[in-house]
GUGU-770341 format. One record per residue: residue in three letters; x, y, z of N, C-alpha, C, O, CB in turn. Coordinates in steps of 0.001 Angstrom, whole numbers, plus 500000, padded with zeros to 6 digits. Each point is the difference from the previous one (the first is absolute). Glycine has a CB too. Example, Ala and Ser with C-alpha at 12.3 -4.5 7.8 and 13.67 -1.06 7.14 Angstrom:
Ala513190494310507800499110501190500000500900501200500000501036499981500665497072498846500581Ser501542502223498034500820501190500060499230501090500730500509501108500169500675498264497686
END
This chain:
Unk407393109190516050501273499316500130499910498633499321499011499298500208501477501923501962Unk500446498392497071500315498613499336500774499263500426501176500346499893498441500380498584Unk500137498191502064500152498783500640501329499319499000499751499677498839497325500096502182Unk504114500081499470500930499213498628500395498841501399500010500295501195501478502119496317Unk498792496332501911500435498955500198501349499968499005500162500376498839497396498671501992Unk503402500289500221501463499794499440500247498605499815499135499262500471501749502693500657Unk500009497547498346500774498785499852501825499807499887500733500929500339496830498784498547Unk502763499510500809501107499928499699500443498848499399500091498863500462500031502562501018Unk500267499207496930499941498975498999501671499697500002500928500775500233496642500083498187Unk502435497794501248501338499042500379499918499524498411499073499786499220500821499182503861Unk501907500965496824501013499595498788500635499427500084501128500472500144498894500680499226Unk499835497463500618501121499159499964500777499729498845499132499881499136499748499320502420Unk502477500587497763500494499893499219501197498788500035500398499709501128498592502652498649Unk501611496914499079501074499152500748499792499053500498498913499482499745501851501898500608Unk500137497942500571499796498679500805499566498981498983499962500266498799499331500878503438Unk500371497657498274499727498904499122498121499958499506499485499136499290502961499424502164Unk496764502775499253498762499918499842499797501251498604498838500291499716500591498724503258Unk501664501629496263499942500708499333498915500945500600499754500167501194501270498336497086Unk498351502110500590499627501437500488498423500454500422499312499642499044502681500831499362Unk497297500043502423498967499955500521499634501593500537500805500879500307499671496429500130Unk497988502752499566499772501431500477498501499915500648499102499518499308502514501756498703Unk498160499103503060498412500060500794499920501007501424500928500263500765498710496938498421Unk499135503193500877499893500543501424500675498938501506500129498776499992497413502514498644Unk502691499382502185500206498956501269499030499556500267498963500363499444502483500477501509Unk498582498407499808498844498821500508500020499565501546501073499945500601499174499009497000Unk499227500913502669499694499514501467498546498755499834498906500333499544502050502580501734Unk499365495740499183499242499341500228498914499896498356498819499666500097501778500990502936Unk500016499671495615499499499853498947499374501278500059499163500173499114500737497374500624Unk500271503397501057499308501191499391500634501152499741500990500115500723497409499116500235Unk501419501786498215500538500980499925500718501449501623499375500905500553498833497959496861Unk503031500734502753499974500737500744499922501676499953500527500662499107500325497209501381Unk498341502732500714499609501438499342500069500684501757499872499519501126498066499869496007Unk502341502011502277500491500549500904499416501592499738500071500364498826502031497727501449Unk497395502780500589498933501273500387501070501052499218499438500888499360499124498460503513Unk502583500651497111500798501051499704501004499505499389500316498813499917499050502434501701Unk501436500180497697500882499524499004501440499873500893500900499239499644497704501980498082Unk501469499510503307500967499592500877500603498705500555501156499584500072497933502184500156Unk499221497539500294500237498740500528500245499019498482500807499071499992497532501439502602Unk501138499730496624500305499225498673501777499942499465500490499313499104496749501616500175Unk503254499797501400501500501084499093500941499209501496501150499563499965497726504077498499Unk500198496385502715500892499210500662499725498597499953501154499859499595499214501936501709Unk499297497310498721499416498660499775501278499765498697500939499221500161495772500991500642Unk503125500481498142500914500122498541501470499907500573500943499469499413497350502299499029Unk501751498880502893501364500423500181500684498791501463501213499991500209498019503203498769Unk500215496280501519500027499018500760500684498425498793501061499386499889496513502161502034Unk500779498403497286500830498554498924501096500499499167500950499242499810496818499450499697Unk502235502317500041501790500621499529501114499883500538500996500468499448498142500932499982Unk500963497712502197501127499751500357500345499074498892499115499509499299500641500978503168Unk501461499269497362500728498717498984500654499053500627500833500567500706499603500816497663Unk499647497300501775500945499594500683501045499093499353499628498954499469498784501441502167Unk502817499935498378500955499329499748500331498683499025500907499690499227498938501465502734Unk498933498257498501500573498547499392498154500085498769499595498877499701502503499100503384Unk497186503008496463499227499830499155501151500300498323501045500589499725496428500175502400Unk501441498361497133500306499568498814499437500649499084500493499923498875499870498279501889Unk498130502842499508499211500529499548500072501261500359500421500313501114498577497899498679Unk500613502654499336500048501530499959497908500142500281499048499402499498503950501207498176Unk497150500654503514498725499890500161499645501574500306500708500697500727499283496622500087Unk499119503030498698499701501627500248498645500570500281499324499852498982502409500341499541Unk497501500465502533499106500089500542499676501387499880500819500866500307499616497213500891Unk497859502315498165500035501676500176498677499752499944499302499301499266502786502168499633Unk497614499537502406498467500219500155499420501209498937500480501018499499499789498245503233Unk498470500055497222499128500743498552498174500022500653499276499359500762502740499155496630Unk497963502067502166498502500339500697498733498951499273499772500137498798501048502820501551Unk498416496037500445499236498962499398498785500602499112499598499701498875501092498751503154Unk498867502547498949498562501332499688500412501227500525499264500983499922498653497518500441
END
């Protein structure tokens, strides 16, 4: 059996910080997650949008290993 580690890579676009792309982070580190489920939900939690953002932002988990 092969061991995969997930992530969930973030897109920011827009707003006054123009455009940007990296894994999530927690505390400067890569956040990582055992399954692609918990990765796909984590993705789907920061995909709320709210109202008054200026920036377009899009989240999809991808497998780290």
């Amino acid at each position: 059996m092969t061991y995969e580690t997930w992530g969930v890579w973030c897109t920011v676009w827009g707003g006054v910080t123009g455009h940007r792309e990296g894994w999530m982070k927690s505390n400067g580190e890569i956040r990582t997650f055992d399954t692609k489920e918990q990765a796909e939900a984590a993705a789907a939690r920061m995909s709320v949008r709210s109202p008054y953002a200026t920036a377009s932002y899009s989240y999809t988990a991808m497998r780290l290993t």
